[in-house]
gemmi code that builds the backbone of each chain (N, CA, C; Angstrom):
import gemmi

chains = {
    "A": [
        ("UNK", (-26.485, 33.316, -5.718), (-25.121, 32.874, -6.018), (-24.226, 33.148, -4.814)),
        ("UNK", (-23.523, 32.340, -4.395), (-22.814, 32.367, -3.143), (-21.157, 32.868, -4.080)),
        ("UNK", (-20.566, 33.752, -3.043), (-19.490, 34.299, -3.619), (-18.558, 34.233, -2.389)),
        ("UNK", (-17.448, 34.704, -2.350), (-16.418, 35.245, -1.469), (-15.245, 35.957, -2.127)),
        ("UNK", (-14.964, 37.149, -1.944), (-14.218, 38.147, -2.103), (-13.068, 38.633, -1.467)),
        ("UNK", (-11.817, 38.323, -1.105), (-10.645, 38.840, -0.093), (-9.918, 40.486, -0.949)),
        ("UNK", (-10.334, 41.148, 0.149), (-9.759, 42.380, 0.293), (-8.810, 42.855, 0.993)),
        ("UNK", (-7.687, 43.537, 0.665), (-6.865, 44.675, 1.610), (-5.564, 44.665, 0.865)),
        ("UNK", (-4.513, 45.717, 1.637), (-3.488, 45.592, 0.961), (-2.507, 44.873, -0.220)),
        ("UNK", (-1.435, 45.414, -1.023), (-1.311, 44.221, -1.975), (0.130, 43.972, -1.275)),
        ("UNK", (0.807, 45.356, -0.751), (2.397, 45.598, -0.390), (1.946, 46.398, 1.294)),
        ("UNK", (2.938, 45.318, 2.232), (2.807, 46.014, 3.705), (4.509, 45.592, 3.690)),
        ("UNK", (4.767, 46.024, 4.922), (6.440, 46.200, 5.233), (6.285, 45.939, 5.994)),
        ("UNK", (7.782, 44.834, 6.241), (8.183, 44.157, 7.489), (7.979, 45.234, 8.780)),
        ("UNK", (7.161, 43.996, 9.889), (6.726, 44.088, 11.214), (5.522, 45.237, 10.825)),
        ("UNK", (4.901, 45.168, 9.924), (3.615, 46.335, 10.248), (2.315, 44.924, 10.423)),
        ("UNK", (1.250, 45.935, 10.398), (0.051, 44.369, 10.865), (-0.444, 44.633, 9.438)),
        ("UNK", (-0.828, 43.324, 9.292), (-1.803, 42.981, 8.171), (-3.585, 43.177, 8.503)),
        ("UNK", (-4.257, 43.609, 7.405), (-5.591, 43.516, 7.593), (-6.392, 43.119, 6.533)),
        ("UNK", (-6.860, 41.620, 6.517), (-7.481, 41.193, 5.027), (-8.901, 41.535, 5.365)),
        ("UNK", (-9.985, 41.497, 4.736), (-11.625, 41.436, 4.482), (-11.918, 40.555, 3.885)),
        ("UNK", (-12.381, 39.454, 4.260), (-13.613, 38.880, 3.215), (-14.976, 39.475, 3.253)),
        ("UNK", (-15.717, 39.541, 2.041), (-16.774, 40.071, 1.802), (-17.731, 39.296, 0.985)),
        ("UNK", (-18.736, 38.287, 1.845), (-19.316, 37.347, 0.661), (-20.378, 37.813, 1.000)),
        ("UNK", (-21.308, 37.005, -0.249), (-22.779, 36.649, -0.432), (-23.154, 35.070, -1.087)),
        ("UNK", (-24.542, 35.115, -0.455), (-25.582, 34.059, -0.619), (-25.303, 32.929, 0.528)),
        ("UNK", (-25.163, 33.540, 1.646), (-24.849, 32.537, 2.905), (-24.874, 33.620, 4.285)),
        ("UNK", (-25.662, 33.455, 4.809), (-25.056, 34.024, 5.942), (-24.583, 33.450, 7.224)),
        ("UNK", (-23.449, 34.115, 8.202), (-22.496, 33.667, 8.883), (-23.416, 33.133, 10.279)),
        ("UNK", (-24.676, 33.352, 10.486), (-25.932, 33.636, 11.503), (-26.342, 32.514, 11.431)),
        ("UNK", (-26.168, 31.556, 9.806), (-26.488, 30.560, 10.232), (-25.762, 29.141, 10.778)),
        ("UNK", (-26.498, 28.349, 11.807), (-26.056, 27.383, 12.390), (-25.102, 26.454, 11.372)),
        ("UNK", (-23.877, 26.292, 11.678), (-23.416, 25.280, 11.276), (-22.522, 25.975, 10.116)),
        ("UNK", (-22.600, 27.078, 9.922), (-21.996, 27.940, 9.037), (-20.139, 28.763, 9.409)),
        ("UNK", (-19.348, 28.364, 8.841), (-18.053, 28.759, 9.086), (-17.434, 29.328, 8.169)),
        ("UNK", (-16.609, 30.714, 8.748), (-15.191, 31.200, 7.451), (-14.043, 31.051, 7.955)),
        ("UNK", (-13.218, 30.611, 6.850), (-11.707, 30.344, 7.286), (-10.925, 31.174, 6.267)),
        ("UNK", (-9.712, 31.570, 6.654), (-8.504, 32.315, 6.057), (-7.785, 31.094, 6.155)),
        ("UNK", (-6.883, 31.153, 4.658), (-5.935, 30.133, 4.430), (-4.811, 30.776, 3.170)),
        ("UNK", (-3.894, 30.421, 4.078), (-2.839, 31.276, 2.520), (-2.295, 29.676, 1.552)),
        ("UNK", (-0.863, 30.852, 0.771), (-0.554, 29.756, -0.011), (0.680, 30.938, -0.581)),
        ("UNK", (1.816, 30.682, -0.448), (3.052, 31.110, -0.608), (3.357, 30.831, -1.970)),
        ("UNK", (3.973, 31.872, -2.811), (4.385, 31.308, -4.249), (4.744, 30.000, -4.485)),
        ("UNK", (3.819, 29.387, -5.444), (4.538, 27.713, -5.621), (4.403, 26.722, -4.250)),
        ("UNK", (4.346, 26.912, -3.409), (3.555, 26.477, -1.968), (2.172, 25.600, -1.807)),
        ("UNK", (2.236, 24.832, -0.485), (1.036, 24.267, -0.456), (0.510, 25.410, 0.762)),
        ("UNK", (-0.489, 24.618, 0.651), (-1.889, 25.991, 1.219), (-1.881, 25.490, 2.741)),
        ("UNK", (-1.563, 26.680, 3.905), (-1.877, 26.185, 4.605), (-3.013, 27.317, 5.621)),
        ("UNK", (-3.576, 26.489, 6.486), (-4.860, 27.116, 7.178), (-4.239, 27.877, 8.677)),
        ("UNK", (-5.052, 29.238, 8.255), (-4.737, 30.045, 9.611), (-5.771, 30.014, 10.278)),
        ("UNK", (-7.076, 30.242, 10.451), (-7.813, 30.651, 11.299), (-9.043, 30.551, 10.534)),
        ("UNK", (-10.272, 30.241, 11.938), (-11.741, 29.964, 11.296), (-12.582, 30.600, 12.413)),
        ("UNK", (-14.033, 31.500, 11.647), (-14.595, 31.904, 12.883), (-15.886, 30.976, 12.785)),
        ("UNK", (-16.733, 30.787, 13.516), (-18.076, 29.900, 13.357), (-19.409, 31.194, 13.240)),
        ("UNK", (-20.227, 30.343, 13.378), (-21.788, 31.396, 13.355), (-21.536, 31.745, 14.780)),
        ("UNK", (-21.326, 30.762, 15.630), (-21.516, 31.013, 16.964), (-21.055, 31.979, 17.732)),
        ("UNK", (-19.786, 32.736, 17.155), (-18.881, 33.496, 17.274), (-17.581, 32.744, 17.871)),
        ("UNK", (-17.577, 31.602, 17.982), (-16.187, 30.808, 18.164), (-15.030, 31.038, 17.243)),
        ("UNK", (-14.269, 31.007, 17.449), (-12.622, 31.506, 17.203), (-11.745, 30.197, 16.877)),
        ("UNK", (-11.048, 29.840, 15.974), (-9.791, 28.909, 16.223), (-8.391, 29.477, 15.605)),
        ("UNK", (-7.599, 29.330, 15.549), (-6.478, 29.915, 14.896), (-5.192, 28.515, 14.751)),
        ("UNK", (-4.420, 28.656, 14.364), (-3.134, 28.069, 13.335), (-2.542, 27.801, 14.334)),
        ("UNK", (-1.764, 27.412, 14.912), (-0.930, 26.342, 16.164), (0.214, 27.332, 16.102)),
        ("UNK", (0.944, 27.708, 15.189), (2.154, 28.149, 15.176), (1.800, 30.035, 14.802)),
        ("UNK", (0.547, 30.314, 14.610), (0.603, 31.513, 14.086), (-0.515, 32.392, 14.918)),
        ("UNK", (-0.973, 31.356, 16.246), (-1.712, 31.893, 16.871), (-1.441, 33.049, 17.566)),
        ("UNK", (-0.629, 33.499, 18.238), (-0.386, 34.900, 18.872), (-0.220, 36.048, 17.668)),
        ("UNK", (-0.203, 35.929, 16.483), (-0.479, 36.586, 15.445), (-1.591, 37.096, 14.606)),
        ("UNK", (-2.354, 36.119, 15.400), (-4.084, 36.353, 14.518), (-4.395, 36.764, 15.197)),
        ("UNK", (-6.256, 37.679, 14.602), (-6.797, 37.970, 15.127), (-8.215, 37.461, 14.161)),
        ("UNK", (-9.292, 37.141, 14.641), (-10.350, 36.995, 13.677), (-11.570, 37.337, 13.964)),
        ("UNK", (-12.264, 37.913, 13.200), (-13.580, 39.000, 13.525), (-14.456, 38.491, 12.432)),
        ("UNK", (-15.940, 38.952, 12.966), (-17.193, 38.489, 12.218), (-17.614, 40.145, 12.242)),
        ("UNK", (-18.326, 40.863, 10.827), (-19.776, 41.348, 11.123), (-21.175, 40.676, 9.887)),
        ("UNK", (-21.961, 40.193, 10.826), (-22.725, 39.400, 10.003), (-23.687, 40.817, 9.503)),
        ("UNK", (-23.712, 41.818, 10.245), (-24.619, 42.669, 9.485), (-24.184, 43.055, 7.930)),
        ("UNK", (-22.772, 43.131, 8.061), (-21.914, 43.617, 6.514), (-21.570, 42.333, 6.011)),
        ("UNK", (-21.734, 41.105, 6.089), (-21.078, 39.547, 5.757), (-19.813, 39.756, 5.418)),
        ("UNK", (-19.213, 40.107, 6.134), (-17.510, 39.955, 6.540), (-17.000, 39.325, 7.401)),
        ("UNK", (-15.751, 39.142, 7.215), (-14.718, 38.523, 8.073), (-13.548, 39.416, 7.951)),
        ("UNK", (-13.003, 39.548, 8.938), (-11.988, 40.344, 8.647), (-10.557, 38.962, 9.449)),
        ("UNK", (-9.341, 39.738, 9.421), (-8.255, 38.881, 9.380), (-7.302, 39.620, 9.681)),
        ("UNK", (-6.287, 39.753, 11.350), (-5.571, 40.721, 11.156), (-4.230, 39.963, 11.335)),
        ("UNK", (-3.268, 40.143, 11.459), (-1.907, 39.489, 11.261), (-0.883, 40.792, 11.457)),
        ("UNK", (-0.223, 40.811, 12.840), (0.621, 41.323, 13.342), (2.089, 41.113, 13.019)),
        ("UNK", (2.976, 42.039, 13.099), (4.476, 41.874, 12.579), (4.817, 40.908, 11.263)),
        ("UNK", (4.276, 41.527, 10.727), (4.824, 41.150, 8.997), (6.145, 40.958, 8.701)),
        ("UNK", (6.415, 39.684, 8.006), (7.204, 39.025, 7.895), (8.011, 38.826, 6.058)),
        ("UNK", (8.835, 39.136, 5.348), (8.744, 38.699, 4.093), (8.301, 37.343, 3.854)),
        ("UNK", (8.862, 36.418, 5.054), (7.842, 34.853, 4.421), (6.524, 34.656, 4.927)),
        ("UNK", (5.454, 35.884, 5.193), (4.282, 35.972, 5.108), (4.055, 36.214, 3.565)),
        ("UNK", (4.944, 36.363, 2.865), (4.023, 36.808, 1.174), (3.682, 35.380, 0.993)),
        ("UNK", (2.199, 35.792, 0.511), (1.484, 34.604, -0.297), (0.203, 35.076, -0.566)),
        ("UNK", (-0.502, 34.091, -1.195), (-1.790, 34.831, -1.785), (-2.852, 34.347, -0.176)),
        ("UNK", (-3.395, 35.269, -0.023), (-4.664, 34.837, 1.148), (-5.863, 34.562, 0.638)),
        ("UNK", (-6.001, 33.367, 1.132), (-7.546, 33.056, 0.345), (-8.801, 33.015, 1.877)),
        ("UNK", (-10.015, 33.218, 1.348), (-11.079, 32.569, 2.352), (-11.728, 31.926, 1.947)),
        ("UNK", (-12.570, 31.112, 2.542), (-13.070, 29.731, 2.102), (-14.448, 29.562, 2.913)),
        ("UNK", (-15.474, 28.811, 2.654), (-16.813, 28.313, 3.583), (-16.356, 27.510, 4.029)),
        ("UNK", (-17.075, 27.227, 5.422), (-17.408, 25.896, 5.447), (-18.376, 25.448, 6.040)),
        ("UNK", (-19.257, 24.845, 5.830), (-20.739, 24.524, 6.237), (-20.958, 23.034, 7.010)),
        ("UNK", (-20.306, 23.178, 8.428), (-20.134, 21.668, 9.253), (-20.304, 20.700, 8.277)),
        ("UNK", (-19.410, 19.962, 8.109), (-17.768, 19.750, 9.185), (-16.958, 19.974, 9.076)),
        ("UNK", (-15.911, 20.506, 7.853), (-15.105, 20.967, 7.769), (-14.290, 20.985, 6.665)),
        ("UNK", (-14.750, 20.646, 5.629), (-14.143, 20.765, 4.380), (-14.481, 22.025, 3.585)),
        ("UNK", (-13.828, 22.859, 2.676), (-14.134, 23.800, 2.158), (-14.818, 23.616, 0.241)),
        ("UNK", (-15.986, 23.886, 1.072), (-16.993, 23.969, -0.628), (-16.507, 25.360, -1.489)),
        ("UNK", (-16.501, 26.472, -0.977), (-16.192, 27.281, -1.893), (-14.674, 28.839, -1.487)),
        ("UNK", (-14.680, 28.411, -2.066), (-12.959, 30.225, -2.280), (-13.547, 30.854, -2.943)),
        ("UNK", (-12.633, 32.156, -2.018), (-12.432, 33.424, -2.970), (-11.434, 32.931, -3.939)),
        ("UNK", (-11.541, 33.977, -4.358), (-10.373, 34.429, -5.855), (-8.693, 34.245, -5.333)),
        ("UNK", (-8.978, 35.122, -3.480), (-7.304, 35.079, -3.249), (-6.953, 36.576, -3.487)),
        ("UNK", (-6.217, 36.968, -2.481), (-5.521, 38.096, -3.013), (-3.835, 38.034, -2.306)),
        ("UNK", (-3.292, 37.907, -3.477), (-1.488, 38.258, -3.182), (-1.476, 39.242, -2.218)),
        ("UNK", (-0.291, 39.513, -1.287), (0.078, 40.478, -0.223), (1.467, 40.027, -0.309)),
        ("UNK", (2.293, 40.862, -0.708), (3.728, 41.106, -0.630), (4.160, 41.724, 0.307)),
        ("UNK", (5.520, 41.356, 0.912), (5.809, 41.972, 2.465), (7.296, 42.290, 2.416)),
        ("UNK", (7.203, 43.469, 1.951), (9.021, 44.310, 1.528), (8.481, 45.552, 1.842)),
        ("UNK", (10.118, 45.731, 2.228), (10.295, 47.243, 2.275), (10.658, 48.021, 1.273)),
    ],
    "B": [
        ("UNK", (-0.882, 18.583, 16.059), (-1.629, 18.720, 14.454), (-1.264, 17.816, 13.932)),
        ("UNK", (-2.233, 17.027, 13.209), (-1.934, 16.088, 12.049), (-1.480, 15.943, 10.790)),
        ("UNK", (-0.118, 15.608, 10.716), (0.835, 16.213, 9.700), (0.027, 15.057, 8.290)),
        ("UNK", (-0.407, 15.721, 7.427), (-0.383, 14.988, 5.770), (0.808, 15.023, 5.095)),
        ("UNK", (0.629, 13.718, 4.532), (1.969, 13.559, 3.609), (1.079, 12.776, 2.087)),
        ("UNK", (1.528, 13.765, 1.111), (1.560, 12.799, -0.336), (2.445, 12.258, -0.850)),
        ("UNK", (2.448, 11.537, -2.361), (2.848, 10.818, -2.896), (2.459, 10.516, -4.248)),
        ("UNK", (3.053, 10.556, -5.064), (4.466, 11.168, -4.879), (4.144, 12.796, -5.460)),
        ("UNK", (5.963, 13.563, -5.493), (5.483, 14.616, -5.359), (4.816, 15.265, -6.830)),
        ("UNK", (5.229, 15.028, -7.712), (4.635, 14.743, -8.786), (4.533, 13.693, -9.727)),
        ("UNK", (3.658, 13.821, -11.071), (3.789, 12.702, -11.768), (3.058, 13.070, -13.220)),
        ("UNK", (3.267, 12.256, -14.535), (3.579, 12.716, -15.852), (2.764, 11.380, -16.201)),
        ("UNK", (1.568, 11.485, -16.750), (0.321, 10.312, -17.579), (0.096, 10.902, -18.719)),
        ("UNK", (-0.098, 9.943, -19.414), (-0.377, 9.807, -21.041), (-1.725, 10.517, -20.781)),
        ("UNK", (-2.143, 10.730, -21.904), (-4.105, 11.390, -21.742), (-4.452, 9.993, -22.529)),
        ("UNK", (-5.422, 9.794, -21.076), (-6.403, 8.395, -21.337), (-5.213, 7.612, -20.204)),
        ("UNK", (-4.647, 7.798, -19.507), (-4.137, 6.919, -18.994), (-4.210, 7.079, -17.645)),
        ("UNK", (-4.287, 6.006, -16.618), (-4.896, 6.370, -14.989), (-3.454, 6.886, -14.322)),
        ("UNK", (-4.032, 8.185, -13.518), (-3.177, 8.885, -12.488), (-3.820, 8.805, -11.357)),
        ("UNK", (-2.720, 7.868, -9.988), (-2.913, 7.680, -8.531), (-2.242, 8.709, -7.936)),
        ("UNK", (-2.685, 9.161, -7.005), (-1.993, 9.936, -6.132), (-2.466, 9.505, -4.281)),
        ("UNK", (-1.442, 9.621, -3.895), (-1.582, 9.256, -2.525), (-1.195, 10.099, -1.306)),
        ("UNK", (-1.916, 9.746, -0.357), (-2.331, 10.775, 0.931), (-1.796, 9.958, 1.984)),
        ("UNK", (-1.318, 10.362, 3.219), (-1.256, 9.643, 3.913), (-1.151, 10.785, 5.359)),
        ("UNK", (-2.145, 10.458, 6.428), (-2.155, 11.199, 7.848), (-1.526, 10.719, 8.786)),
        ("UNK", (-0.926, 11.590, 9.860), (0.001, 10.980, 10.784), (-1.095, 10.264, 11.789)),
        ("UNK", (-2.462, 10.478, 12.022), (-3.187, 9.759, 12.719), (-4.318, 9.421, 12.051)),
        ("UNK", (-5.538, 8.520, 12.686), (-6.446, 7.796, 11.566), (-7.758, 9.126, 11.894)),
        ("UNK", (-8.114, 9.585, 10.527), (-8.938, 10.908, 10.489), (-10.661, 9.742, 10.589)),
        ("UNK", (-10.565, 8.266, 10.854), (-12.068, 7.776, 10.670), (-12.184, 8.345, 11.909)),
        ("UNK", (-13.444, 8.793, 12.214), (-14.644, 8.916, 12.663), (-15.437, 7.946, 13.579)),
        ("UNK", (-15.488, 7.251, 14.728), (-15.691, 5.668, 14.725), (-17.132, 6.054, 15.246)),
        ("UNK", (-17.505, 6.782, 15.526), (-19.044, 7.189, 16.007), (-19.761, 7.373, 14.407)),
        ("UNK", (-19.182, 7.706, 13.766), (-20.153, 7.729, 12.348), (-19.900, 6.681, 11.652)),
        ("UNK", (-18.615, 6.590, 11.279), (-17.821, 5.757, 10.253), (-17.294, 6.341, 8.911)),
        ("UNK", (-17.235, 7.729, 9.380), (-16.837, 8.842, 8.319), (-15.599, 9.119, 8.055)),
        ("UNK", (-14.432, 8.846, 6.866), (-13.062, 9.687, 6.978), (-13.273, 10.931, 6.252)),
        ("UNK", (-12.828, 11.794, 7.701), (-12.817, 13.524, 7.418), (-11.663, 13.506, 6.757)),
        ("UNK", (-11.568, 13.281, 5.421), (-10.410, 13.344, 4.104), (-11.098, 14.105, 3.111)),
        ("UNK", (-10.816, 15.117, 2.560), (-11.032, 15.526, 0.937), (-9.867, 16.163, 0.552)),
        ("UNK", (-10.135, 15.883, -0.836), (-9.483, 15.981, -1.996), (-9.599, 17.655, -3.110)),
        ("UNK", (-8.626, 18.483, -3.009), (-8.902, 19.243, -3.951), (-8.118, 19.556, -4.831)),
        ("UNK", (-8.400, 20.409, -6.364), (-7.871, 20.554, -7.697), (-7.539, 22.141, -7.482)),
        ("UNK", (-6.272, 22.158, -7.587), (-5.586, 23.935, -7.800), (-5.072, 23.607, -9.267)),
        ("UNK", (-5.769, 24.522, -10.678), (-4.903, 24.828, -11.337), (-4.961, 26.348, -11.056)),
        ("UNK", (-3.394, 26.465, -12.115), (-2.378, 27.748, -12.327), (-3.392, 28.985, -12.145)),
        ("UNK", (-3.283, 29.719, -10.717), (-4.313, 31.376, -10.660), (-5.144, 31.114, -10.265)),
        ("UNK", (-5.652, 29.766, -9.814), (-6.994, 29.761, -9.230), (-6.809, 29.320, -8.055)),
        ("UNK", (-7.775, 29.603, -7.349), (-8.485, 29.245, -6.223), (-8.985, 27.315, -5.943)),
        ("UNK", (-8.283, 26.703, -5.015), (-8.595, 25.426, -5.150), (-10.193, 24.918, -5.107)),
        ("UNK", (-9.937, 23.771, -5.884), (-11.829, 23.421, -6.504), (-11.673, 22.048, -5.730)),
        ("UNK", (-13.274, 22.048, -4.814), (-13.092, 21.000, -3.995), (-13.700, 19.714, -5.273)),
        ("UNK", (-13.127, 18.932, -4.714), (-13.334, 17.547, -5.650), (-13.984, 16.310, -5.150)),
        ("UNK", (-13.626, 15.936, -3.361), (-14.561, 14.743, -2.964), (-14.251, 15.347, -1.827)),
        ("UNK", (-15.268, 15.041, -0.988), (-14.986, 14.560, 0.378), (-15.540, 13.516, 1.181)),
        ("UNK", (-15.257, 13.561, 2.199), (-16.029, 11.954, 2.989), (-14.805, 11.098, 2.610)),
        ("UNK", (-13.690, 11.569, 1.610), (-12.516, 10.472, 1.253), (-13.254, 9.445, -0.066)),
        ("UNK", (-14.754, 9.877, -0.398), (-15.003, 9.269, -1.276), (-16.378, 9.554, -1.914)),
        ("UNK", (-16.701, 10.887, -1.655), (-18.340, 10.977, -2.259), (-17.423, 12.353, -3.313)),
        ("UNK", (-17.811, 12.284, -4.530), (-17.592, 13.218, -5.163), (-18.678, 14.945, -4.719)),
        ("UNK", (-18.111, 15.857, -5.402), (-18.894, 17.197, -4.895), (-19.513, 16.886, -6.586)),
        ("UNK", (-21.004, 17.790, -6.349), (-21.769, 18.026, -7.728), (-20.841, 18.340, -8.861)),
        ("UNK", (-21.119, 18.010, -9.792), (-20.660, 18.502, -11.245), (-19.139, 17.872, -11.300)),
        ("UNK", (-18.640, 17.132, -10.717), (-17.353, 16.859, -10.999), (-17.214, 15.575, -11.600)),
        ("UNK", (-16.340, 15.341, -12.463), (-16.677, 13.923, -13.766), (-16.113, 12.630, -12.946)),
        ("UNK", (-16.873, 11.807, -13.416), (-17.050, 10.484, -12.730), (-15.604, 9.715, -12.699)),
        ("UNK", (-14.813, 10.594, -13.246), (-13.508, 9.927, -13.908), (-12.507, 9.671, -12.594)),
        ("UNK", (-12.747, 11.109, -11.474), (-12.531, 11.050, -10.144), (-12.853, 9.971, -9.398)),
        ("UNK", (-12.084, 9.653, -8.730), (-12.781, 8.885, -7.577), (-12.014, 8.723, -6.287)),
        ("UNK", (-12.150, 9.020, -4.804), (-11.288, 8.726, -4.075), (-11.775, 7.441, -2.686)),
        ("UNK", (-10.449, 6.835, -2.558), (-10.776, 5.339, -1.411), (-10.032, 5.568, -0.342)),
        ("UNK", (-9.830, 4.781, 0.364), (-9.137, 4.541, 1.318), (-10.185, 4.767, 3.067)),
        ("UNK", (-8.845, 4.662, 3.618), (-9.733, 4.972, 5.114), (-8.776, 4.518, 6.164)),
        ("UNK", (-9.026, 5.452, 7.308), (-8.330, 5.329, 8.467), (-6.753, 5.957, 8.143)),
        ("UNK", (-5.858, 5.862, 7.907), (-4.778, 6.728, 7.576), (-3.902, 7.027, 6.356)),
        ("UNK", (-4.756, 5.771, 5.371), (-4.235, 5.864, 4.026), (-5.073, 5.556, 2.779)),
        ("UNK", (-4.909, 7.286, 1.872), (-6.074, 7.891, 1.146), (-5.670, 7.813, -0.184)),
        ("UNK", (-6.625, 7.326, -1.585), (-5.842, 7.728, -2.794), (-7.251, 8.293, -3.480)),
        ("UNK", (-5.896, 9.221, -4.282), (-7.322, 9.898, -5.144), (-6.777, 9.323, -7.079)),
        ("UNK", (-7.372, 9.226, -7.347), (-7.359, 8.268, -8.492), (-8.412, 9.036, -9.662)),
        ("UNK", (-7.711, 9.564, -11.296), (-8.286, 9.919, -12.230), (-7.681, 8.864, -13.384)),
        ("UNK", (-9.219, 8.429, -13.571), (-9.415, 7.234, -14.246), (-8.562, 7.266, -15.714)),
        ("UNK", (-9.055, 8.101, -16.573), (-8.557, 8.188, -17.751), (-7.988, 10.003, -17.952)),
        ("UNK", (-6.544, 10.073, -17.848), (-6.367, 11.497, -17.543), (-6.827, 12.609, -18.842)),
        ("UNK", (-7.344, 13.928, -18.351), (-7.723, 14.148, -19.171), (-6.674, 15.620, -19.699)),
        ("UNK", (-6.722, 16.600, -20.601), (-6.060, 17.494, -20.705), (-6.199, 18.875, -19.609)),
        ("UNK", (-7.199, 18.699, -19.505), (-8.048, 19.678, -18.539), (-7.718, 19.309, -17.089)),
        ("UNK", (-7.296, 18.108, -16.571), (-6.757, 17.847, -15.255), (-5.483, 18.120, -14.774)),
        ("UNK", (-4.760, 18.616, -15.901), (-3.192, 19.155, -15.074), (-3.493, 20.309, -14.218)),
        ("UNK", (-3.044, 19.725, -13.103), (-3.349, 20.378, -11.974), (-2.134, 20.233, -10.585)),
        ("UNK", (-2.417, 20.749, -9.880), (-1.902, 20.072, -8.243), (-3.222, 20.040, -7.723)),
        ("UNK", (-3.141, 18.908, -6.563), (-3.693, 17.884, -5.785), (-3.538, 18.051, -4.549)),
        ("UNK", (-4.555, 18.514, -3.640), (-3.981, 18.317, -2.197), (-5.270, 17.793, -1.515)),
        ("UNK", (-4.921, 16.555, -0.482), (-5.503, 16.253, 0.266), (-5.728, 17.129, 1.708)),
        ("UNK", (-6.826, 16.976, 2.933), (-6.992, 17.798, 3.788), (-7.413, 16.838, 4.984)),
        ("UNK", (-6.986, 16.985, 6.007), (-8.075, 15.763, 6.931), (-8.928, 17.647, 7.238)),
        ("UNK", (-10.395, 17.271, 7.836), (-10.908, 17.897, 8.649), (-11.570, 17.388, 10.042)),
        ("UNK", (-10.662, 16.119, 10.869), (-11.022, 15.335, 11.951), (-10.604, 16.083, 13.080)),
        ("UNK", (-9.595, 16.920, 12.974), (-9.282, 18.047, 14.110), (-9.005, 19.443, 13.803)),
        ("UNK", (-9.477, 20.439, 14.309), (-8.715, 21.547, 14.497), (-7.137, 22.070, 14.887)),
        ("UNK", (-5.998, 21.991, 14.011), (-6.506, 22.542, 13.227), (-6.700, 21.636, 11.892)),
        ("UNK", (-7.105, 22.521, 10.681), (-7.404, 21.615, 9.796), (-5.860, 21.423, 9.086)),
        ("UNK", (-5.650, 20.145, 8.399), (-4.271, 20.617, 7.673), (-4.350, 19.890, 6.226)),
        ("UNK", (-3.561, 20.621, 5.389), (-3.228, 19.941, 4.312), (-2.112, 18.842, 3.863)),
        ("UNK", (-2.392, 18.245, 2.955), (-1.266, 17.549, 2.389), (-0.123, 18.938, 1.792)),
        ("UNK", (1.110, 18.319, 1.141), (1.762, 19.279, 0.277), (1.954, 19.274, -0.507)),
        ("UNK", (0.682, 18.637, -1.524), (0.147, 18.796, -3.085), (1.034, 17.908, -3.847)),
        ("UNK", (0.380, 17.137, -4.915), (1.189, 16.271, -5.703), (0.517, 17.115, -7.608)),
        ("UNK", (1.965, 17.113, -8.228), (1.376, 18.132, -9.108), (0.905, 17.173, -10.716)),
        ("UNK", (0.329, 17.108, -11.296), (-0.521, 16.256, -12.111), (-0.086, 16.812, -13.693)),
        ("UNK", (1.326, 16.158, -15.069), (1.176, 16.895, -15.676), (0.668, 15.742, -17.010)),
        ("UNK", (1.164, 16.137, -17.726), (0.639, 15.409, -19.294), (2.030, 14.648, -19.680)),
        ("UNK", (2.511, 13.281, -20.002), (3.241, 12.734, -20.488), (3.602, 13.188, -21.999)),
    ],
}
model = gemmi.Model(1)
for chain_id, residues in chains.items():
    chain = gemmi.Chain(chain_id)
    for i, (resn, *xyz) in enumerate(residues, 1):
        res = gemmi.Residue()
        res.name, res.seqid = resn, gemmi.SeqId(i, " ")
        for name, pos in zip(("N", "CA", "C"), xyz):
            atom = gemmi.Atom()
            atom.name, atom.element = name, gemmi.Element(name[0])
            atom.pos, atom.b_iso = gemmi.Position(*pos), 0.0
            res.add_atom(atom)
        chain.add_residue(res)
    model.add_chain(chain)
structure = gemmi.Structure()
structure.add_model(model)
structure.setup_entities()
C-alpha cells in the first residue's frame, strides 16, 4: 500500500523557519522516474505548488518562493523533508505532499497537515 | 509560469443533471512530439486531500465512474460530470504539468441545486 504522511509543527511564529517531513511507503524515491512534491493550500484557497525533488536528486522550487525553500531526500528513511524560512502569517495553510511518477501529475496525497503562523 | 484560469467560479446542478466546468492555460500545455495535453483534473472535497480524476486532459485514473470525462486540447480544457451525483459536491481544479513549475487552476466549486 503506497501511503504519504506530512509531519512537523502545527503553530511556528512569524519569521522563524518552517520544517515539514514527509514520510511514505510502498514506492521508493531510488526509483527512476519517481518524484515528491510539497504543495500547500491556504484556508478556503486553491492549492498551490512549492517544490519537487526527483530520484535523481534534482531540485525545483516555486518561482516566487524560491529563496525560501529548501528540499531534501533520505531514501534510506523514505522522506522528504521541506524547510521554509521567515514565516509569514499568510504562510498558514495546510501542507500537503504528493507523488509523482513521470510526468507530472499527482497520483497520490498525504492527508495534509495545517501549520498556523502567529505569535 | 503558466497562469490557469477556470470557469466559472462556481456552479449549482440538479442531481442527474450535467455539470461543465472549464479550464483555460495562458499557453498551449500540447505536447507536439507526443501529442499529449499535460492537463489533469482533480476532486477536493471538505478535509481531504485532492483525488486525482483524469489526466492526459482525458484518460480517466482507475476506479473513477465513467460519469467523468475530460476534452479539450491545446489551451482550452473541460471537465464534464455527466449526470451529477450527490457524492460529487466538490471543488475542481485543473493543473497543466507541461512546465516546471507545475500550476493550478483556482478551483471551480461543484454544489447541489
Amino acid at each position: 500500500q503506497v501511503t504519504l504522511k506530512e509531519s512537523g509543527p502545527a503553530l511556528v511564529k512569524p519569521t522563524q523557519t518552517l520544517t515539514l517531513t514527509c514520510t511514505f511507503s510502498g514506492f521508493s524515491l531510488s526509483t527512476s522516474g519517481m518524484r515528491v512534491s510539497w504543495i500547500r493550500q491556504p484556508p478556503g484557497k486553491a492549492l498551490e505548488w512549492l517544490a519537487r525533488i526527483d530520484w535523481d536528486d534534482d531540485k525545483f522550487y516555486s518561482t516566487s518562493l524560491k529563496t525560501r525553500l529548501t528540499i531534501s531526500k533520505d531514501t534510506s528513511k523514505n522522506q522528504v523533508v521541506l524547510t521554509m524560512t521567515n514565516m509569514d502569517p499568510v504562510d498558514t495553510a495546510t501542507y500537503y505532499c504528493a507523488r509523482t511518477y513521470v510526468p507530472g501529475y499527482f497520483d497520490l496525497w498525504g492527508r495534509g497537515t495545517l501549520v498556523t503562523v502567529s505569535s | 509560469d503558466i497562469v490557469m484560469t477556470q470557469s466559472p467560479d462556481s456552479l449549482a446542478v440538479s442531481l442527474g443533471e450535467r455539470a461543465t466546468i472549464n479550464c483555460k492555460s495562458s499557453q498551449s500545455v500540447l505536447y507536439s512530439s507526443n501529442n499529449k495535453n499535460y492537463l489533469t483534473w482533480y476532486q477536493q472535497k471538505p478535509g481531504q486531500p485532492p483525488k486525482l480524476l483524469i489526466y492526459w486532459a482525458s484518460t480517466r485514473e482507475s476506479g473513477v465512474p465513467d460519469r467523468f470525462s475530460g476534452s479539450g486540447s491545446g489551451t482550452d480544457f473541460t471537465l464534464t460530470i455527466s449526470s451529477l451525483q450527490a457524492e460529487d459536491v466538490a471543488v475542481y481544479y485543473c493543473q497543466q504539468y507541461y512546465s516546471t513549475p507545475v500550476t493550478f487552476g483556482p478551483g471551480t466549486k461543484v454544489d447541489i441545486k
